[in-house]
C-alpha positions as CSV (number, residue, x, y, z in Angstrom):
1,X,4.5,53.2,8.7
2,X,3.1,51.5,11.4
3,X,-0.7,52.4,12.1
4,X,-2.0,51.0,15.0
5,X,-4.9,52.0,17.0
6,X,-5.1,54.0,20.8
7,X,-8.5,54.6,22.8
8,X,-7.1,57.7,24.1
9,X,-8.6,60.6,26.7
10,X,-9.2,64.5,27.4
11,X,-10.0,66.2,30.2
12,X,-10.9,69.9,30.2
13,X,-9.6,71.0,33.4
14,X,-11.6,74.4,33.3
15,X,-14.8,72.0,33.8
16,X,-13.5,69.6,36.7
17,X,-15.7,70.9,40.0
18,X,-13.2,68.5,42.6
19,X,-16.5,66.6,43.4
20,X,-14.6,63.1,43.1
21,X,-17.8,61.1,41.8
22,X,-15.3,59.5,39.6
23,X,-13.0,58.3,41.9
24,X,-16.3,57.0,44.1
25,X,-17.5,55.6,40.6
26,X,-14.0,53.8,40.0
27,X,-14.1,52.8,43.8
28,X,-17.0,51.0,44.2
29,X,-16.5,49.1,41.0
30,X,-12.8,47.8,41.2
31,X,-11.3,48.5,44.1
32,X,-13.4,48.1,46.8
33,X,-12.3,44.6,48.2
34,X,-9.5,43.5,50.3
35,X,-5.7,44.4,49.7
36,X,-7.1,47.6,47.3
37,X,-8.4,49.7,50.0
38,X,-5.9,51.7,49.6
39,X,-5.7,52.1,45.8
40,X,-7.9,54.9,43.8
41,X,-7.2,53.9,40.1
42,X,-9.2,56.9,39.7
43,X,-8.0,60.2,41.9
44,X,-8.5,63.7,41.7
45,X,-5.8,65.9,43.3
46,X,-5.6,69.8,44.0
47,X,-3.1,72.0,42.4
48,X,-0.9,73.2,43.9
49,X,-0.2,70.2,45.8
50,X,2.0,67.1,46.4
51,X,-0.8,64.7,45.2
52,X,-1.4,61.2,45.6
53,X,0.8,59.0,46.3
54,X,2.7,62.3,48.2
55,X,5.4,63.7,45.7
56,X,4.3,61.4,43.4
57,X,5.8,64.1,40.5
58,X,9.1,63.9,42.2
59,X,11.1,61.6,40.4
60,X,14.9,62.1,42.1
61,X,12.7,60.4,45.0
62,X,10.8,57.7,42.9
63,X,12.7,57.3,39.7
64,X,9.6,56.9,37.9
65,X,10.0,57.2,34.1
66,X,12.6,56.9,31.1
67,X,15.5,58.9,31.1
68,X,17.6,59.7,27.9
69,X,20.9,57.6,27.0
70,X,21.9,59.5,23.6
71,X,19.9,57.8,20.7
72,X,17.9,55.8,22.6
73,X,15.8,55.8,26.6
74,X,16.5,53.5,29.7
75,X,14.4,53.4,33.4
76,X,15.5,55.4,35.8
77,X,14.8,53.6,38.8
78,X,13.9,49.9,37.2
79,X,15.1,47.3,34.3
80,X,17.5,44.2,34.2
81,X,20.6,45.7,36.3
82,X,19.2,48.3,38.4
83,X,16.3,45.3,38.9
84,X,18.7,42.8,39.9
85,X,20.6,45.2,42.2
86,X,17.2,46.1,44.0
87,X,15.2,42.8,43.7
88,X,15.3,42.5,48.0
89,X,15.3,46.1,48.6
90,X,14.0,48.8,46.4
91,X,14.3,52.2,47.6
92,X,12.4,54.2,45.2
93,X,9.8,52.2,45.8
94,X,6.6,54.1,47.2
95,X,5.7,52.8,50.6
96,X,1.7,52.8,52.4
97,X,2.9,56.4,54.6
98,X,3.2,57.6,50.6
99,X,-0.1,56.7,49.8
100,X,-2.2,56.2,53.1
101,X,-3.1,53.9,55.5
102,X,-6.6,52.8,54.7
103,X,-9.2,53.0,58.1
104,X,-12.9,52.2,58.7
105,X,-14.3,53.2,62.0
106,X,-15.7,51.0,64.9
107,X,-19.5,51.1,64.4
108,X,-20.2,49.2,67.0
109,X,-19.1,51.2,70.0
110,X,-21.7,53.6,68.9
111,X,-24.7,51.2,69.2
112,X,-23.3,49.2,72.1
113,X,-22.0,51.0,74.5
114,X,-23.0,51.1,78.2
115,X,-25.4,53.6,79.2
116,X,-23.1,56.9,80.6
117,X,-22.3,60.3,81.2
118,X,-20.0,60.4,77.9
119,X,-20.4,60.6,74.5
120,X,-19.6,57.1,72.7
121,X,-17.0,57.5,69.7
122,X,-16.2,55.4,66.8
123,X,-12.3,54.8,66.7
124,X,-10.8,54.4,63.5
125,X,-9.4,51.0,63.2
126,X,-6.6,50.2,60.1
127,X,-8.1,48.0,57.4
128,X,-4.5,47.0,57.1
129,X,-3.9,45.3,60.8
130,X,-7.4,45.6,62.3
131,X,-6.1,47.9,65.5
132,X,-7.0,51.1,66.4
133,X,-4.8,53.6,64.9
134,X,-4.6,57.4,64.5
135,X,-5.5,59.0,60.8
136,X,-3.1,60.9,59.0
137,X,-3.8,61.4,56.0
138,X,-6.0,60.3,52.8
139,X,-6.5,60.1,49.0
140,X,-7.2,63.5,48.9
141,X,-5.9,64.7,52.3
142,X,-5.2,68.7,50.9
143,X,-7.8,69.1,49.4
144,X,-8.9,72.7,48.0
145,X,-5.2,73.4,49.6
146,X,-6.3,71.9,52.9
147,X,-3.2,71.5,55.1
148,X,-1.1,74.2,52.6
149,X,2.0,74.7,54.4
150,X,2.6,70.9,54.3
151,X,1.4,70.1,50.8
152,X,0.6,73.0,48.0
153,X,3.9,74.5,49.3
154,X,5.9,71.6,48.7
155,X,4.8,71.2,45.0
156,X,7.7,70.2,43.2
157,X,6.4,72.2,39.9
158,X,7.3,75.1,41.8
159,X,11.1,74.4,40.8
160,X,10.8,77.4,38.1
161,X,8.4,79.8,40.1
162,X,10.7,82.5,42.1
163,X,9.9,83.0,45.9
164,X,7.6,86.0,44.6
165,X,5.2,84.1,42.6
166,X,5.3,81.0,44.9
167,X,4.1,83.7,48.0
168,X,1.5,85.3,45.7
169,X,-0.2,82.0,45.2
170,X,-1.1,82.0,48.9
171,X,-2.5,85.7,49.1
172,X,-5.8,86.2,50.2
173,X,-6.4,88.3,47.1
174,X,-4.7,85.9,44.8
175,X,-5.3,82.2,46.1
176,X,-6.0,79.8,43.3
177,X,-6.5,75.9,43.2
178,X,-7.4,73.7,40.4
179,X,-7.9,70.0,40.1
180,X,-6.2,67.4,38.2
181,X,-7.6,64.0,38.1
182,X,-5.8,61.5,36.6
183,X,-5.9,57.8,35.8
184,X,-3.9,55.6,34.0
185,X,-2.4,57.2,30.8
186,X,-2.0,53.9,28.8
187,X,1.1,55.4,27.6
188,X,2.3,54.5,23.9
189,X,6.2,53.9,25.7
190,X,4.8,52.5,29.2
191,X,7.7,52.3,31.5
192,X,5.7,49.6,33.7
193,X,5.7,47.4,30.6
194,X,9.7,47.8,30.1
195,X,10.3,47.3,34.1
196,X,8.5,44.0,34.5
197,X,10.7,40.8,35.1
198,X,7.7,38.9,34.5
199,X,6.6,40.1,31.3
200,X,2.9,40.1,33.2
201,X,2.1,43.5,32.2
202,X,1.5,43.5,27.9
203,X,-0.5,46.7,26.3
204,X,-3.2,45.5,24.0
205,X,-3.1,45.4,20.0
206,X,-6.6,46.4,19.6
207,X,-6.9,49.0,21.5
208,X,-3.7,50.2,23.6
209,X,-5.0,49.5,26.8
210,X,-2.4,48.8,29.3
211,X,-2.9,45.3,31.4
212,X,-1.1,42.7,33.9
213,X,-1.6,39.4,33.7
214,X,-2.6,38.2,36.9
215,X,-1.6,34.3,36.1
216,X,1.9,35.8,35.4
217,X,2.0,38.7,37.8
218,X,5.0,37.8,40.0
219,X,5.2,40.8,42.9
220,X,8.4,41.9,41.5
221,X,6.7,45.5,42.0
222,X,9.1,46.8,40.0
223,X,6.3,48.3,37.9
224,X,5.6,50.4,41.1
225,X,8.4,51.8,40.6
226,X,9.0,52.8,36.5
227,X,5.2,54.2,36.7
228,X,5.8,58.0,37.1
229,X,2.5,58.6,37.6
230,X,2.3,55.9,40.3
231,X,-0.9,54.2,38.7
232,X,0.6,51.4,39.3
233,X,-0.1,49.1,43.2
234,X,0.4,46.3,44.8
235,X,-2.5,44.5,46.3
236,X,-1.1,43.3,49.5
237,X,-3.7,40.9,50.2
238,X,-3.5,39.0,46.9
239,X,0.5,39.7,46.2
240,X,-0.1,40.9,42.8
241,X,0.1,44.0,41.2
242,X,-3.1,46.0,39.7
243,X,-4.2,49.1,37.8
244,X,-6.6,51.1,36.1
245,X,-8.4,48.8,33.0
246,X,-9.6,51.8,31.4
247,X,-12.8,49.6,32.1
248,X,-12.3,47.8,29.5
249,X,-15.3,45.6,29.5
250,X,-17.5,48.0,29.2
251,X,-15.4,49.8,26.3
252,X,-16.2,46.1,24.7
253,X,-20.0,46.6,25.2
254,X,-19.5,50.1,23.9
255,X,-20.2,51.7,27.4
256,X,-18.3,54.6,28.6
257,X,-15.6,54.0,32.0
258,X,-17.4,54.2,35.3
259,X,-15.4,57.4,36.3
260,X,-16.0,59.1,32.4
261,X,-19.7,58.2,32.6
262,X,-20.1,59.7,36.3
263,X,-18.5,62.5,35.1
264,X,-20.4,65.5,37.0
265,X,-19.0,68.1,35.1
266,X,-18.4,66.2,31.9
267,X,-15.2,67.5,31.3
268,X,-14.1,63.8,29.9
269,X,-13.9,62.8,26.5
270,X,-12.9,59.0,25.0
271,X,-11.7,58.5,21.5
272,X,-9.5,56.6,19.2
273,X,-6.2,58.2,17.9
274,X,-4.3,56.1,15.1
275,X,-0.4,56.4,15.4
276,X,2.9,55.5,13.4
277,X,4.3,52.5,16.1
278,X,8.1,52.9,14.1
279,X,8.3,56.6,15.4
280,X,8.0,55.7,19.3
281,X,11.4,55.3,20.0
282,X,12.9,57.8,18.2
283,X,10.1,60.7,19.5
284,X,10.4,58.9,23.2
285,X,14.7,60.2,23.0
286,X,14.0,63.1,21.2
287,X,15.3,66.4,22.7
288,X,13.3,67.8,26.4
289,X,12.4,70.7,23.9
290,X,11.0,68.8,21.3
291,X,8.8,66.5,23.2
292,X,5.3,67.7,23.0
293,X,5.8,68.6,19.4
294,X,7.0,65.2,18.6
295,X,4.7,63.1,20.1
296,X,1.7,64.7,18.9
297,X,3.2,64.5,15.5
298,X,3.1,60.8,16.0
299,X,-0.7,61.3,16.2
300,X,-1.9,60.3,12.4
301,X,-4.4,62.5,10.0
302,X,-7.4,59.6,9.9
303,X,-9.0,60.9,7.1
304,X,-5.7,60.4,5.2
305,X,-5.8,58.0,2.0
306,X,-2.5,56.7,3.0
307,X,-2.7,56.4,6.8
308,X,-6.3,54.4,6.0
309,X,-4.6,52.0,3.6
310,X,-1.8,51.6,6.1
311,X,-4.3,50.4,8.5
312,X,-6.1,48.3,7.1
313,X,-3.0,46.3,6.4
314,X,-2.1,46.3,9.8
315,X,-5.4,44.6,10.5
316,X,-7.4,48.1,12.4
317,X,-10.8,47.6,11.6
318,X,-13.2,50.2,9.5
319,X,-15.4,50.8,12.1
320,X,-12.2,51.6,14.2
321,X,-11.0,54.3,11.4
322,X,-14.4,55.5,11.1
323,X,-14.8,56.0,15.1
324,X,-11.0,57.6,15.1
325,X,-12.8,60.1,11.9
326,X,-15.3,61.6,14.4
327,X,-12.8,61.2,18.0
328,X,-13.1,64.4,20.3
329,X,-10.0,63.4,21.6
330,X,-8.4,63.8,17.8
331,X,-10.1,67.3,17.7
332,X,-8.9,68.8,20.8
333,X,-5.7,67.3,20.3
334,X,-4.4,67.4,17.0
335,X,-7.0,69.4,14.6
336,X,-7.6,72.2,17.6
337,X,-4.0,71.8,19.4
338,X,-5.5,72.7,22.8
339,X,-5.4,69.6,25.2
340,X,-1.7,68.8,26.5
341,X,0.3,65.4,27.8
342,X,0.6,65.5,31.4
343,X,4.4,65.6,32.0
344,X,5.8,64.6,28.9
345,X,9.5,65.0,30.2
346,X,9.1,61.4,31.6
347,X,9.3,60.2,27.6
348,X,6.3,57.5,28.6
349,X,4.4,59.2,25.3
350,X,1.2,59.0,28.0
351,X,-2.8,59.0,26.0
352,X,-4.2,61.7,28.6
353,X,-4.8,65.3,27.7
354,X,-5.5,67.9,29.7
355,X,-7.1,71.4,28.6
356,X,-5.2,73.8,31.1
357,X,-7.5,75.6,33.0
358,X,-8.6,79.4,32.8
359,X,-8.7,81.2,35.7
360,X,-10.8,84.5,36.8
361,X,-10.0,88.0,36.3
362,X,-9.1,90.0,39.1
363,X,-11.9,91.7,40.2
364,X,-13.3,94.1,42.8
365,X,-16.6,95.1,44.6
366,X,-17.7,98.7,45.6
367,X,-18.8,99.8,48.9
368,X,-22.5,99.1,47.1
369,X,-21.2,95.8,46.4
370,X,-21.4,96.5,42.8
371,X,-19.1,93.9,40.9
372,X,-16.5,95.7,38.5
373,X,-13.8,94.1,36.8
374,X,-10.6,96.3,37.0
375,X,-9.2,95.8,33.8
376,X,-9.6,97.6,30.6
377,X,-11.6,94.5,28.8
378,X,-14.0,91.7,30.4
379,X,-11.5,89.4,30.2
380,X,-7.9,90.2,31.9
381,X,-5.1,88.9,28.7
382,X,-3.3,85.9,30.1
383,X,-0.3,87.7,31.3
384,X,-3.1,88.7,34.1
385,X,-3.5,85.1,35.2
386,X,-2.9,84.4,38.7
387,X,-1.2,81.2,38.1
388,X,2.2,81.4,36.5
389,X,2.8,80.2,33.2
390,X,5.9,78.4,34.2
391,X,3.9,76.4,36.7
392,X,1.6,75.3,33.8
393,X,4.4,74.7,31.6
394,X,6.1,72.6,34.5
395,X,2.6,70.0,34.1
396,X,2.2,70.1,30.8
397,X,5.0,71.3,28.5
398,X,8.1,69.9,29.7
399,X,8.8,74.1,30.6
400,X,7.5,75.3,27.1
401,X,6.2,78.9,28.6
402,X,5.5,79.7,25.0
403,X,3.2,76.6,24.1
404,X,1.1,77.3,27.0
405,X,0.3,81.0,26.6
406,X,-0.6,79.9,22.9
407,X,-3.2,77.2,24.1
408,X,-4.5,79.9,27.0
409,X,-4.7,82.6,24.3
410,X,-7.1,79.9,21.9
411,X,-9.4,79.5,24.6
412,X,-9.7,83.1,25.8
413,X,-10.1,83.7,21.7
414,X,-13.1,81.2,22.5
415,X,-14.6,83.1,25.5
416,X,-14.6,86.6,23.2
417,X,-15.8,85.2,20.3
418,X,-18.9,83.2,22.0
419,X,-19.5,86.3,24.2
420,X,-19.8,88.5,20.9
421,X,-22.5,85.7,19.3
422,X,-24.6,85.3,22.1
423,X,-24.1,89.2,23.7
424,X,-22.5,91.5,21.1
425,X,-21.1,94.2,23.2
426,X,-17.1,93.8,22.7
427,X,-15.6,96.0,20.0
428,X,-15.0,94.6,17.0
429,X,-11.0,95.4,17.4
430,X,-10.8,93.2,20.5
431,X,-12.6,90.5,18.4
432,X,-10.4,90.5,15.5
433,X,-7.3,90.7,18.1
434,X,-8.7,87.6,20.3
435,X,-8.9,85.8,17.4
436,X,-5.6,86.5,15.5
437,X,-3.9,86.2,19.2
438,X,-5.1,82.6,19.2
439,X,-4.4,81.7,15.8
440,X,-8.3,80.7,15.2
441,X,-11.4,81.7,13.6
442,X,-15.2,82.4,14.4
443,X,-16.2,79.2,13.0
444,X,-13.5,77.0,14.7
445,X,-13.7,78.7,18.1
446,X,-17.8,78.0,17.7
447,X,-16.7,74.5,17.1
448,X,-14.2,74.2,20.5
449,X,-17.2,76.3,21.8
450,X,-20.0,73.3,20.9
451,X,-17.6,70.2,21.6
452,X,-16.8,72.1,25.5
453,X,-20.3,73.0,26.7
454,X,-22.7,71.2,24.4
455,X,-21.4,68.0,23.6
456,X,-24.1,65.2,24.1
457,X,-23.0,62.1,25.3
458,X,-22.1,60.3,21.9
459,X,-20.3,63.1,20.8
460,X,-17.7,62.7,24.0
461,X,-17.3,59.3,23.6
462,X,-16.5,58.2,20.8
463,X,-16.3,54.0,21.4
464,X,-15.7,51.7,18.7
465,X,-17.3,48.5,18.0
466,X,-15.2,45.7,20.0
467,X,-13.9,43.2,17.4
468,X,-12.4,40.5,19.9
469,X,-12.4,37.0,17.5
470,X,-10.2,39.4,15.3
471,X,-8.2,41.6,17.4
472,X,-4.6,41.8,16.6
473,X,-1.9,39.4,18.8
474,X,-1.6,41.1,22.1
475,X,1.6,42.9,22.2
476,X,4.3,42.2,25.3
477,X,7.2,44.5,25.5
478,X,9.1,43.0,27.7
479,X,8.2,39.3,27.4
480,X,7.3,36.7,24.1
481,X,5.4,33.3,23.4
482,X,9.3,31.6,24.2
483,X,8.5,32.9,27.5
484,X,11.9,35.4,27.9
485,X,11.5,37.8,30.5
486,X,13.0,41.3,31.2
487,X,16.0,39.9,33.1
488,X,16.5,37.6,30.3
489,X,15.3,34.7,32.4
490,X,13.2,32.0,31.1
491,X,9.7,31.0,32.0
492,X,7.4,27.9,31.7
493,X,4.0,29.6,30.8
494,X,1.9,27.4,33.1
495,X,4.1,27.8,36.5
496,X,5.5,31.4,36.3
497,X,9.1,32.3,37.0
């Protein structure tokens, strides 16, 4: 066994408002400079929808990702021979189009123009080139299904949705949306780390975070590419590549990431997950079918004997046990089996949870305008949900129908239960059956209840004490101290490749 420590992150999508206060928060901090206008470490799409960069969930188009090779996983689109062969000319490489062309507008035609008949304007001008140019498109350009024929249409997670319940989605009557925000994952089997000819991008002993080297950072890009969630960009200005830090400086002065602290409607939590190191390969080739199962299996009990004694011989520090004791993320995860990988068919084993979102009964209103439900109960069962389960299943399970209904029936067994402590008008039957359904209790669905909507601020983030002049040799997948590089090139440290 193998413990090692991962700061690791939920977010309860049934909380997320789309106000993108996060994304502002991660803007204004790291990203707002030259060559990164472009880049939101931090974005928050709408579902149904193509996303950002567009289609970035398309992977016969990107080749993000690892890809199963009998016992073992290989890149899709990236690594030494497919590297080699697209070193001048990568394909599957997103381009700015994909993303957006970042603008500002022209300020000064507003305060400076003659006197006139007309109406000054402020022309958008390209932050890229300077010159005026025509906008197109943005981080967030179908927003609440803005532009739908274009983008929510397209989704590519409609694959297992028949023509029926793709058309239903864009009734009048039965239009729903969510949002997904998503950063980095910091995955446990990063493909960026294994596609790097540089060995510039390394994921950290102490803590798991995922980082490039800068000094090393060669513009090979080809991390671009092997990121299937595209959190991976290239700063044209600076000709290296960057990503989301998970803020780490301020995890090391025990403060919360900009976009978790900014959180409007706290859905974010932070925590520390222990996990056996030796099983990653082995759960990353496993079966599509087995996937979620095995990866959260690799997730370790914290408070047990053995998996503490293995730690501490692998040099995790106490406080770090004790912080991984009393992790939200560990609860919702593991302990409460409610918060699920995002995409786990691309075998990257990513440290981002999502609790899938809840949507509204149908409903109807009189003549009087009286608001009735028209089901039998409060709460329509989940086979009433307006989104399908196999488009939730296509996010979240690898196309496990079955595992999501199970999740959606624990937090519906949440909703009845807190409605009967705080109201008391359900019948006891519909109680009992809510519960069983979701394979929980009173006591544990108060406890999801408490962690959801009346968490304080400690109690979401869970940060361990940094322990730098101790931390554990960083860890390079793809590249050592000798200096050998993913296409078995050598380096001098001190002048690069």
């Amino acid at each position: 066994m193998n413990v090692r420590s991962q700061v690791s992150m939920v977010f309860h999508l049934d909380k997320c408002i789309g106000c993108h206060t996060c994304s502002v928060a991660c803007k204004n901090i790291w990203t707002d400079r030259k060559g990164a206008e472009y880049m939101w470490w931090n974005n928050v799409e709408t579902k149904p929808g193509t996303g950002y960069p567009t289609k970035w969930e398309n992977q016969d188009i990107y080749k993000g990702g690892w890809e199963r090779d009998g016992a073992s996983v290989s890149l899709k689109g990236a690594g030494k021979l497919r590297g080699l062969k697209n070193i001048f000319h990568n394909p599957f490489m997103p381009v700015l189009e994909d993303y957006y062309e970042p603008w500002t507008y022209k300020y000064d035609d507003l305060f400076n123009a003659p006197a006139g008949d007309d109406q000054p304007t402020a022309r958008p001008i390209s932050l890229v080139t300077g010159e005026p140019m025509d906008v197109k498109a943005g981080p967030n350009w179908d927003d609440d299904l803005g532009g739908s024929p274009d983008y929510a249409r397209n989704d590519v997670n409609f694959k297992d949705l028949t023509p029926a319940e793709q058309e239903s989605l864009f009734q009048l009557e039965q239009m729903v949306f969510f949002y997904l925000p998503r950063i980095c994952n910091h995955c446990l089997n990063p493909a960026c780390v294994g596609a790097c000819p540089s060995g510039a991008i390394y994921k950290r002993g102490e803590d798991g975070v995922v980082l490039i080297n800068q000094e090393r950072c060669r513009a090979w890009r080809m991390c671009v590419t092997a990121c299937p969630y595209k959190k991976s960009y290239y700063n044209w200005s600076s000709g290296k590549s960057e990503k989301c830090i998970l803020c780490y400086p301020r995890l090391e002065s025990g403060q919360a990431p900009a976009c978790m602290h900014s959180c409007v409607g706290r859905i974010r939590y932070l925590g520390v997950m222990l996990y056996d190191a030796d099983k990653i390969e082995a759960v990353a080739s496993c079966p599509e079918s087995e996937l979620v199962d095995r990866q959260l299996d690799i997730y370790l009990d914290p408070f047990d004997e053995n998996v503490i004694r293995e730690a501490q011989a692998n040099g995790v520090a106490d406080s770090t046990i004790r912080s991984a004791q009393l992790s939200p993320v560990y609860k919702f995860v593991k302990k409460w089996g409610i918060a699920l990988p995002l995409h786990p068919e691309y075998r990257t084993l990513p440290n981002l949870f999502y609790v899938p979102p809840m949507l509204p009964a149908m409903a109807s209103v009189d003549t009087d305008g009286v608001y009735d439900s028209d089901t039998a109960s409060l709460w329509a069962g989940i086979e009433r949900s307006r989104l399908p389960m196999a488009y939730l299943a296509s996010l979240f399970t690898a196309g496990d129908t079955d595992r999501v209904k199970q999740v959606l029936k624990k937090l519906l067994a949440v909703k009845i239960s807190r409605r009967n402590t705080t109201v008391g008008d359900l019948p006891e039957a519909e109680i009992t059956a809510a519960l069983e359904g979701g394979r929980t209790n009173a006591k544990e669905a108060d406890e999801i209840f408490r962690l959801t909507a009346l968490a304080t601020f400690e109690e979401r983030f869970v940060i361990p004490p940094a322990h730098r002049e101790e931390s554990m040799e960083m860890i390079e997948a793809t590249g050592d101290v000798k200096g050998n590089t993913g296409f078995g090139f050598k380096i001098k440290p001190e002048r690069g490749l």
